[in-house]
C-alpha positions in Angstrom: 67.4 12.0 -28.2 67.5 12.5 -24.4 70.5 11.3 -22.9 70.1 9.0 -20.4 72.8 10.1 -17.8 70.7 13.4 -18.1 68.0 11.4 -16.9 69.8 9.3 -14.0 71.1 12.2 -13.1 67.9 14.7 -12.9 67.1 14.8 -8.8 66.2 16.8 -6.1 66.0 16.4 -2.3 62.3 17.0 -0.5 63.0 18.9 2.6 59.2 20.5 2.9 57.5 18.8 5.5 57.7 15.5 7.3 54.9 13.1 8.7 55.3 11.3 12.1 52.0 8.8 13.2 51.4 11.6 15.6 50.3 14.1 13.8 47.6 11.7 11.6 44.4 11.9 12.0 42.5 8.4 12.9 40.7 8.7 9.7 41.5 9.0 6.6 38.9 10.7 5.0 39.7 13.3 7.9 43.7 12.7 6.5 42.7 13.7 3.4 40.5 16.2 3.6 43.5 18.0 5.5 45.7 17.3 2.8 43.6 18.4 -0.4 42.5 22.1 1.9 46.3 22.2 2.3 46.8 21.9 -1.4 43.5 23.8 -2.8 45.2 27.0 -0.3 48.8 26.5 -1.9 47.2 27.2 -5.2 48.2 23.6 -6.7 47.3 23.4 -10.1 44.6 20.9 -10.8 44.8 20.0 -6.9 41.7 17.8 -7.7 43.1 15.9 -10.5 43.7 12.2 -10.4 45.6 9.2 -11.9 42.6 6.2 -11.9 44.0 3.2 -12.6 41.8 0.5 -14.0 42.7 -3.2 -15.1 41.7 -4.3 -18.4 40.9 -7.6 -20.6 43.8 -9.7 -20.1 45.1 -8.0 -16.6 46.8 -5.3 -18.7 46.4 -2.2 -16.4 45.5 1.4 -17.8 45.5 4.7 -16.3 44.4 8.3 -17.1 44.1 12.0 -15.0 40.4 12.5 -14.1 38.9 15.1 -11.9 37.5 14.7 -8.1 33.7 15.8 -8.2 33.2 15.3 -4.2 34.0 13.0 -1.2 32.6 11.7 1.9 33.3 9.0 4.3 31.2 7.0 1.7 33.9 7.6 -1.2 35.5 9.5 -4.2 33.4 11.1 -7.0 34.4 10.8 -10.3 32.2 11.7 -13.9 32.5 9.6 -17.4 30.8 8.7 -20.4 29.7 4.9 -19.6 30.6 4.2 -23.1 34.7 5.0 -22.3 37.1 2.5 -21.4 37.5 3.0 -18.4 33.9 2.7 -17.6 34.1 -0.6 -19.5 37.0 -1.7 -17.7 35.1 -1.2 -14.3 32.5 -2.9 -15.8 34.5 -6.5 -15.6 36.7 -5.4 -12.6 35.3 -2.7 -10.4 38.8 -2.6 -8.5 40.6 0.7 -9.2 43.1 2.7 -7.9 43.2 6.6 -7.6 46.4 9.0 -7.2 46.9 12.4 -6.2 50.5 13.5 -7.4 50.4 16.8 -5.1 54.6 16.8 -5.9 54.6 20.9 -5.5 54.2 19.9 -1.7 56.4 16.7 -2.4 53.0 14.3 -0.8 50.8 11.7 -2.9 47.9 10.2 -1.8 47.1 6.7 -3.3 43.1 4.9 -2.4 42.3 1.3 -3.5 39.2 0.2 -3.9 35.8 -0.7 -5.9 34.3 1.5 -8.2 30.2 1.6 -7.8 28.2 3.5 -10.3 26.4 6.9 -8.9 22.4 6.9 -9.2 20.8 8.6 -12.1 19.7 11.4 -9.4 23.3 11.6 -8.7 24.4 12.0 -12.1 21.8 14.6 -13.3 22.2 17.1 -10.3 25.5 17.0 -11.3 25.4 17.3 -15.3 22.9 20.1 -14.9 25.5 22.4 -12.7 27.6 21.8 -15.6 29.0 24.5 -18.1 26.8 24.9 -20.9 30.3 23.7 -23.4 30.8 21.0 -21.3 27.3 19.6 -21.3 27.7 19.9 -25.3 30.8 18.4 -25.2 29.5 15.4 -23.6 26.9 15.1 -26.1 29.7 15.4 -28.8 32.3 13.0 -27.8 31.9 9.4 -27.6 34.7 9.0 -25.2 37.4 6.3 -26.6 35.6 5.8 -29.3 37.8 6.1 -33.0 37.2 9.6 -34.9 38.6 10.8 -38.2 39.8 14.4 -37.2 39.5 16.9 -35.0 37.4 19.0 -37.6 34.6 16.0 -36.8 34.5 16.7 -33.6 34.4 20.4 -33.2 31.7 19.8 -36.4 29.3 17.5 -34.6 30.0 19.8 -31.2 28.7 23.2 -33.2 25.6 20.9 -34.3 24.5 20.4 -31.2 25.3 24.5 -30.0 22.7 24.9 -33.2 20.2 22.1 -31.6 20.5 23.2 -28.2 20.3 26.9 -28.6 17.9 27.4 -25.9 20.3 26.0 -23.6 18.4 23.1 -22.4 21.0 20.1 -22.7 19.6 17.0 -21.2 21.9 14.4 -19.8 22.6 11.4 -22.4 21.8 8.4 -21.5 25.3 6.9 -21.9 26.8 9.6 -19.5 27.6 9.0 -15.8 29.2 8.7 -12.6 31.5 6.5 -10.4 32.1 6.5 -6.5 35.2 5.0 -5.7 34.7 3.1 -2.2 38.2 3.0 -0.4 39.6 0.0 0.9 43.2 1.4 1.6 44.9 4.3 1.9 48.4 5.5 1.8 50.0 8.8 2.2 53.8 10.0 1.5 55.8 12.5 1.9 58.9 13.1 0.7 61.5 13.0 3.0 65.5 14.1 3.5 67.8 11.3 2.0 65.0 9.3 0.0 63.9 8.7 3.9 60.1 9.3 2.6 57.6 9.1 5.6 54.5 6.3 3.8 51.5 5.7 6.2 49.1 2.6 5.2 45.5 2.7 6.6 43.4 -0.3 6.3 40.4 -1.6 7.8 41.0 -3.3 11.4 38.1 -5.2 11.2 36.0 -3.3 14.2 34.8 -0.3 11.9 38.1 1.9 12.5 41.6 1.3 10.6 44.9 0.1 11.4 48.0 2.8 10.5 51.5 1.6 9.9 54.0 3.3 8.9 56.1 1.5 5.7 59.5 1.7 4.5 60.0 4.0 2.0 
């Protein structure tokens, strides 16, 4: 067993970088765009990895790593099986929340806001730039769905490498996308002390967004 005064006592000080409301951008696409070329050139592991957060039946809240696909000014791009839960989840409350745990450069980046499915045009220029295993994998997994072993899955996956030996994979029909829309922002970086610098962007209402900085 761990021992919890290891625990209380496992930290570190951040002493990388600061933020000041100077040096942000008036946008935070812009903001973040900076941030994830920053992270993409420190040779972050999964840099595009991110924690989506999605409330369930009974306002229980869930969360899982998924992977950034693209984003504009018009939102962040996300791929699922729309059988999963998360997709169902969406499905009664398109409010989510996505997470970029960047801690190698001590910053996180955290967007709020409603989930809208992608259109089928979307989804199959996508699905079709796909690796040819991970097409097949999205034919073999019904994603959240209860399975008797691992041996079924790789099983029904090496059916369909038999079935789709010419390499022609079609998208399935219960396979798609998400674009998150943001409706608020934050950014943080670690600071000296536990003095963290957090930045808040919201809408001000006139098409631009309000900053302000937050206690950390």
């Amino acid at each position: 067993m761990v021992d919890s005064n290891q625990l209380q006592d496992n930290r570190r000080d951040f002493k990388l970088a600061r933020l000041t409301r100077a040096a942000l951008n008036p946008s935070p696409f812009e903001q973040f765009k900076g941030w994830m070329d920053d992270a993409l050139a420190a040779g972050l592991t999964d840099p595009t990895a991110m924690t989506l957060a999605t409330v369930g039946e009974g306002g229980r809240p869930w969360q899982r790593m998924v992977l950034l696909k693209g984003f504009d000014q018009h939102g962040f791009i996300f791929y699922t099986n729309l059988g999963s839960r998360k997709a169902a989840e969406i499905a009664v409350n398109p409010q989510v929340s996505l997470q970029f745990p960047w801690l190698a450069l001590d910053r996180q980046v955290i967007v709020g806001g409603r989930a809208e499915k992608l259109s089928i045009t979307e989804v199959v220029k996508y699905f079709l730039k796909r690796p040819m295993q991970s097409r097949l994998a999205a034919w073999a997994s019904r994603q959240s769905s209860r399975i008797n072993s691992r041996q079924a899955l790789e099983s029904q996956y090496l059916q369909l490498k038999e079935k789709f030996a010419d390499g022609e994979v079609p998208v399935p029909d219960f396979w798609g996308g998400f674009r998150v829309v943001p409706e608020e922002f934050e950014f943080w970086q670690g600071g000296e002390h536990r003095l963290h610098d957090r930045f808040n962007y919201r809408p001000d209402g006139s098409g631009g967004w309000q900053i302000d900085r937050l206690a950390p």
